[in-house]
C-alpha positions, 0 to 999 in steps of 0.5 A, a space after each residue: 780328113 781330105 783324102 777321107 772326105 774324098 774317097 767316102 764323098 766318091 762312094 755315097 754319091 757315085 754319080 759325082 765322080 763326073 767332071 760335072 759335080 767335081 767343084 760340089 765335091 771339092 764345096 762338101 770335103 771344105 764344109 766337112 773340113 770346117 765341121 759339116 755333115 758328110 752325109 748331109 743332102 744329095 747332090 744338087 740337080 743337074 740343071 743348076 744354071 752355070 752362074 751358081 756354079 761359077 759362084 760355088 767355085 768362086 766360094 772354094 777360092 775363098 774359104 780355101 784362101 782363108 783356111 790357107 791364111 788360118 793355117 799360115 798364121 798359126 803354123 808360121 807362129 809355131 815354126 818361129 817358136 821352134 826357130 828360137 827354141 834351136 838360136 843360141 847365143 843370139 840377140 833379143 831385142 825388145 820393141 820394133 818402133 823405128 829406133 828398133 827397127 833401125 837397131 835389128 837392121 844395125 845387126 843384120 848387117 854388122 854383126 851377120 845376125 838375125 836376132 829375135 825381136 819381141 814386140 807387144 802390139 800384134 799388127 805392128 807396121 814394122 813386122 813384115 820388113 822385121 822378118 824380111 831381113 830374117 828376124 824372128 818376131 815373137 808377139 808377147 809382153 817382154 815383162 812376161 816370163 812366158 815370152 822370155 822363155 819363149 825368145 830363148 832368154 837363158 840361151 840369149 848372149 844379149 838382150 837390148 831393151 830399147 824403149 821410152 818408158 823407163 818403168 817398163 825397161 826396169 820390170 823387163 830387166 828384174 824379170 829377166 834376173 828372176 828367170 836367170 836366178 830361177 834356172 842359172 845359165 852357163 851363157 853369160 847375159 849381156 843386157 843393155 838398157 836404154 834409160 833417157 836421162 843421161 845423168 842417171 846413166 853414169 850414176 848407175 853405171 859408176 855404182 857398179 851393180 852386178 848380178 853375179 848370181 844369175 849370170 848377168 851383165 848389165 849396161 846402161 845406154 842413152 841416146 843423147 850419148 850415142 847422137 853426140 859419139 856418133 857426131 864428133 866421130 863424123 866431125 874428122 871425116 866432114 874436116 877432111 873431106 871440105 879440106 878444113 885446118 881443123 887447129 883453126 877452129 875456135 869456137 863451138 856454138 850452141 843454138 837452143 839447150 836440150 839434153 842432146 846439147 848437153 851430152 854434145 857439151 861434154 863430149 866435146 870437153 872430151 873430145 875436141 883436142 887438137 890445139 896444145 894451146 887449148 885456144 878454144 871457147 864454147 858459147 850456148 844461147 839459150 832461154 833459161 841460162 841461170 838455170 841451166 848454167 847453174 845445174 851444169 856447174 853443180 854437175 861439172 864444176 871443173 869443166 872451166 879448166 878445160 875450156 872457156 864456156 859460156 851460157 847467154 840468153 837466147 829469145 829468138 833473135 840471131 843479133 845477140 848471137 852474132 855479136 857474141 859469137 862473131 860468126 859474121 866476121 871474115 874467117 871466123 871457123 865454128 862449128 855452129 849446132 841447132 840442139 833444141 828438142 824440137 827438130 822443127 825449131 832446129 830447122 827453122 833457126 838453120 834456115 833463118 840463119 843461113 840466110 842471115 850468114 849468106 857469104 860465111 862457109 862455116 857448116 851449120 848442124 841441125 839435129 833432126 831425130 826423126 822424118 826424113 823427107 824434108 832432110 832428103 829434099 834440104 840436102 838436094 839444094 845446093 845454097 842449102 849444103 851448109 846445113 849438116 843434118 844430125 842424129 836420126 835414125 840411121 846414124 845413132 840406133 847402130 848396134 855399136 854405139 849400143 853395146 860399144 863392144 868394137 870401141 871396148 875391144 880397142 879401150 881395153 887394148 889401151 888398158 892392158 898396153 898401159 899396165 904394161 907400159 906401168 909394169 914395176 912403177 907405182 905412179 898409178 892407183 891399183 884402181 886404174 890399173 887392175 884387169 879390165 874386167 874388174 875396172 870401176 866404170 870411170 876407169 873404163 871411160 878413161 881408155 874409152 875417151 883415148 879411143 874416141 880420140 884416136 881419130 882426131 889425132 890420125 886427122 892432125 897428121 894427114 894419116 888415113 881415117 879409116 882402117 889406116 896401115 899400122 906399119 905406116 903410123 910412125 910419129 917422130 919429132 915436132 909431131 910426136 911432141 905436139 900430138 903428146 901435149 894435146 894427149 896430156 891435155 885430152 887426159 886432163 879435160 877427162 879427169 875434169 869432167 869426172 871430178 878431178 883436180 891437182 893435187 901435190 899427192 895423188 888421193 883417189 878418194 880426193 880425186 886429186 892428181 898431181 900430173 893435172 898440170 901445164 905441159 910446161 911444167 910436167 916432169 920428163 917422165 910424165 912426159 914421155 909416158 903421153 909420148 909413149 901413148 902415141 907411139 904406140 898407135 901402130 900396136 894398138 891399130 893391130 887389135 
């Protein structure tokens, strides 16, 4: 049309082929593009006073401007279309609120992936810094089959759906199984999916749903979760870095009960062994203790054989706290945690008691999930360095602590070494030692936590924490015996918090167990079987 509009503008007005009439030509081919007359008027008079002229110009800038912006928007969307129709095997991740921005980052720069991201609002203040990483953004309703399609869900390896409203999350996934039943697909579909209430979380995954039909696999992940993995896998790092005995900590206190605080419980029954005496107490102060004291209780109700716990009541004031807790006095090694719902509240309490343990160098742990600015302006202080900030953004929407698939890699190594380590024995349940891939989720969860653990067990022995050399993991004598008591005991402290107790004949149904007893009084073979767990670390470090 332009080179049409040019040649035929250059006919009917001849006299326009001079410089002078050059922008009324360029003014005509734009409101010939836009649906003008070609052959509407004549040329405009010679004596037309420069300013207009100038000012038809300046119009040219701007309508090509706009048309430029026009054609960009409406290209750039079918260039994206074409892009994801070509992507297969990718990630689609639905939302780009902070947490899934911080997510697409997380795969960017872990995994060398740039994934596909839906998102529902159209001007969204995240989209340009989405696709300067080299995402591509597709706007559309994630519940639609259309925008499904359109991000390439068939050809998809995995779909995050990292949202708020768990109602939504639910319509998402059904859609996404009515296409896949529709039209199945050779590429096996991961789907992970974000639901706020932890509990809900391990009952779902424990009923094993599968949708074996149209190719897809579900996961269920929470937030309080990943904040509380990612906090006790810093926990070594901070130890070795400040030079701390890690078996002179004692106590573990909670300031405020939230579900974070909850999740940072359990993981810390889990967790938290590196003492063969189990001399080890936890304490949360808070304002509604019946309550919340009597719903932990209902859900773990063996928790009380891994370590002493306790629910006080809290309304404010730290003089309980101290007397209970004895944070005041000389040597006194906690870890003290700020967990309510509310960041600011967290803050406060930090602050105020900082300033009430002036003298005392135990870490104070503040959660703060969102707003970085007065993090970054705390940790610049140095009176203020005892305050650890936890659980934002950075740290916790990472795309392992999502998917797990670096911590599955190494569990399901420690499975498949232990039905080794099993072969020709009955001294295990078929449930437990069947391939990975048909393991109840609980059974997972119990390779799982050992791997969670690894670290604290290189930190008790001066071993490097980070990517440590196999061929120097070697453990022998007193080490080897003591890192295979707190192994026994770790074992142990999993089984409690799912349920489990001793029993003279093991009964799956039960959950009766009868190696749930004292080191002191276990056989020798069950013994060496946690003996055995540790030496093989140097295997298990070459996964």
């Amino acid at each position: 049309m332009i080179i049409l509009s040019w040649i035929g503008l250059a006919k009917y007005f001849p006299e326009s082929n001079v410089l002078r009439y050059i922008p009324d030509r360029i003014y005509r081919i734009i409101k010939i593009v836009f649906g003008g007359d070609p052959s509407a008027s004549s040329l405009e008079p010679d004596h037309v006073p420069w300013e207009l002229i100038l000012v038809k110009i300046g119009s040219i800038f701007i309508l090509l401007f706009g048309a430029y912006k026009i054609i960009q928007k409406v290209f750039s969307e079918q260039l994206n279309l074409l892009k994801a129709s070509l992507k297969n095997r990718h990630t689609i991740s639905v939302g780009i609120s902070k947490k899934g921005k911080q997510l697409l980052h997380s795969v960017k720069k872990d995994k060398q992936e740039k994934a596909i991201a839906i998102e529902k609002e159209l001007e969204h203040v995240n989209s340009s810094s989405i696709k300067k990483e080299g995402h591509l953004l597709i706007n559309g309703n994630a519940e639609d089959e259309l925008t499904l399609l359109e991000a390439g869900i068939r050809r998809a390896s995995r779909l995050i759906v990292f949202l708020e409203n768990e109602q939504t999350v639910i319509e998402i996934v059904q859609k996404v199984q009515e296409i896949l039943k529709k039209k199945p697909s050779d590429q096996l579909l991961k789907c992970y999916i974000h639901l706020r209430n932890p509990r809900l979380v391990d009952l779902l995954k424990n009923a094993g749903l599968r949708f074996e039909r149209s190719n897809m696999e579900l996961h269920f992940f929470n937030i309080h979760k990943m904040v509380a993995r990612s906090f006790f896998n810093r926990i070594p790092h901070l130890v070795r870095e400040q030079q701390l005995e890690l078996n002179t900590l004692k106590q573990l206190v909670f300031i405020g009960y939230s579900d974070y605080a909850k999740a940072l419980m359990i993981q810390a029954f889990r967790i938290l062994h590196f003492d063969p005496q189990q001399d080890f107490r936890i304490l949360v102060f808070s304002n509604n203790t019946a309550a919340e004291q009597l719903i932990f209780e209902e859900q773990f109700p063996k928790a009380h054989h891994i370590f002493d716990y306790s629910f006080v009541p809290f309304q404010g004031s730290f003089n309980n706290v101290f007397q209970e807790s004895g944070l005041l006095e000389q040597g006194n090694r906690s870890l003290v945690i700020h967990a309510d719902a509310d960041d600011q509240t967290n803050l406060n309490l930090a602050l105020e008691m900082l300033d009430r343990t002036k003298g005392q160098d135990f870490p104070i742990f503040c959660l703060n999930t969102e707003g970085d600015g007065l993090r970054s302006l705390i940790a610049q202080e140095e009176e203020l360095k005892r305050i650890q900030f936890f659980g934002n953004m950075e740290e916790t929407c990472h795309i392992e602590f999502i998917t797990g698939e670096k911590q599955d890699r190494l569990a399901q190594a420690i499975h498949d070494d232990y039905r080794k380590l099993l072969a020709g024995t009955e001294s295990e349940s078929a449930s437990y030692t069947s391939d990975w891939l048909t393991l109840s989720e609980d059974a997972k969860d119990a390779s799982r936590t050992q791997a969670d653990h690894i670290i604290y067990k290189f930190l008790l022995t001066g071993k490097p924490l980070v990517d440590p050399d196999p061929s120097r993991l070697d453990f022998e004598g007193d080490e080897l015996e003591t890192l295979a008591m707190i192994e026994h005991n770790r074992w142990m402290a999993h089984r409690y918090i799912q349920g489990w107790d001793f029993g003279e004949v093991r009964d799956d149904q039960l959950k009766l167990h009868p190696s749930m007893i004292p080191w002191d009084i276990l056989s020798e073979s069950e013994r060496q079987k946690d003996r055995d767990t540790v030496l093989r670390l140097k295997e298990l470090m070459k996964v």
